[in-house]
C-alpha positions as CSV (number, residue, x, y, z in Angstrom):
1,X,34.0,1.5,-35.7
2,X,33.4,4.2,-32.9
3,X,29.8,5.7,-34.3
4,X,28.7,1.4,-34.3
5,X,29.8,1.8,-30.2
6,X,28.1,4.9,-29.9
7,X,25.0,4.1,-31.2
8,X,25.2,0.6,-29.3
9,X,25.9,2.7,-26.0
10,X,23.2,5.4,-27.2
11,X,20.3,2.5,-27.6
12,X,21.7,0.8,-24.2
13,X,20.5,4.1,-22.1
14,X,17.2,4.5,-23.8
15,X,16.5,1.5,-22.8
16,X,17.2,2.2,-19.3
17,X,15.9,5.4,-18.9
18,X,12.9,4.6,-20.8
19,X,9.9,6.2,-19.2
20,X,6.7,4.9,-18.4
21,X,3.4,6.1,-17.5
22,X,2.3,5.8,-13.6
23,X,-0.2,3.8,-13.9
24,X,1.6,1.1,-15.6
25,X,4.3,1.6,-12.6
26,X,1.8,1.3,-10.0
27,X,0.6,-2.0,-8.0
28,X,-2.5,-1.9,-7.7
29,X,-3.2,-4.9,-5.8
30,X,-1.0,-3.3,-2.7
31,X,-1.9,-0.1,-3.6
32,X,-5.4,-0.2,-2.6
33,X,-4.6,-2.8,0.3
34,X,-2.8,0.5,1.3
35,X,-5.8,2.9,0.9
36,X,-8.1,0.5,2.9
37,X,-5.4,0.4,5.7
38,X,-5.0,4.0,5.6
39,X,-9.2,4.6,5.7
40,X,-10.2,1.8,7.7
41,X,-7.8,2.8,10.9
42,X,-9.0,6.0,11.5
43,X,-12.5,4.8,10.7
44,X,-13.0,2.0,13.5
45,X,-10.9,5.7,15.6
46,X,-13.6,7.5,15.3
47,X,-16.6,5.1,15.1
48,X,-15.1,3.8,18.5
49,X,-14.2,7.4,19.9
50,X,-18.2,8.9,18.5
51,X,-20.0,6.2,19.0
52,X,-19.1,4.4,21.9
53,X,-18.6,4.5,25.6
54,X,-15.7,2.8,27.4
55,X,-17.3,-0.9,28.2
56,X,-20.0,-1.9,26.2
57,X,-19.4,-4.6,24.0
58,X,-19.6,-3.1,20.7
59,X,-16.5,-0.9,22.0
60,X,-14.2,-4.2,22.5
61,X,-15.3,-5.6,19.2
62,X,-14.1,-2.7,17.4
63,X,-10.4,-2.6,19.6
64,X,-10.5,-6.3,18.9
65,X,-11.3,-6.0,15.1
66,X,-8.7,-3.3,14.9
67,X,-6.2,-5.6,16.6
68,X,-6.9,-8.3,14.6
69,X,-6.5,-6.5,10.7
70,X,-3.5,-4.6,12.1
71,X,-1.8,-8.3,12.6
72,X,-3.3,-9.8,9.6
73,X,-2.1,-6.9,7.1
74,X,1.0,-6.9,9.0
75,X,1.5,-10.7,8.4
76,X,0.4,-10.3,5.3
77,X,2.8,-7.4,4.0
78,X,5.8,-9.9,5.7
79,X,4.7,-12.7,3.4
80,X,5.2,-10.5,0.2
């Protein structure tokens, strides 16, 4: 009666420490949502900082288009 336990126990951990591959553990739909966040940032940085001055009006519409995909990813990350 004990090894019928055992082996029950011994089949209930595989289970739960099965492992599985990364990429079948990764989402991929946030995933790259993250990679564009993480390149996209520092991109409007430095094309704002390189190829910019201070008032012209391509200089606010990059502040205002980082403004605005900074609220909409945020919103969007709340919503999940």
């Amino acid at each position: 009666m004990e090894k019928g336990n055992h082996n029950k126990k011994r089949k209930l951990v595989n289970i739960l420490y099965q492992t599985v591959a990364i990429i079948e553990n990764v989402y991929w739909k946030e995933f790259g949502l993250l990679v564009f966040v993480w390149v996209s940032f520092p991109a409007l940085q430095i094309g704002k900082e390189n190829y910019t001055t201070t008032c012209p009006t391509f200089y606010w519409a990059l502040n205002l288009l980082q403004g605005i995909s900074s609220l909409l990813l945020t919103s969007w990350f709340a919503a999940l």
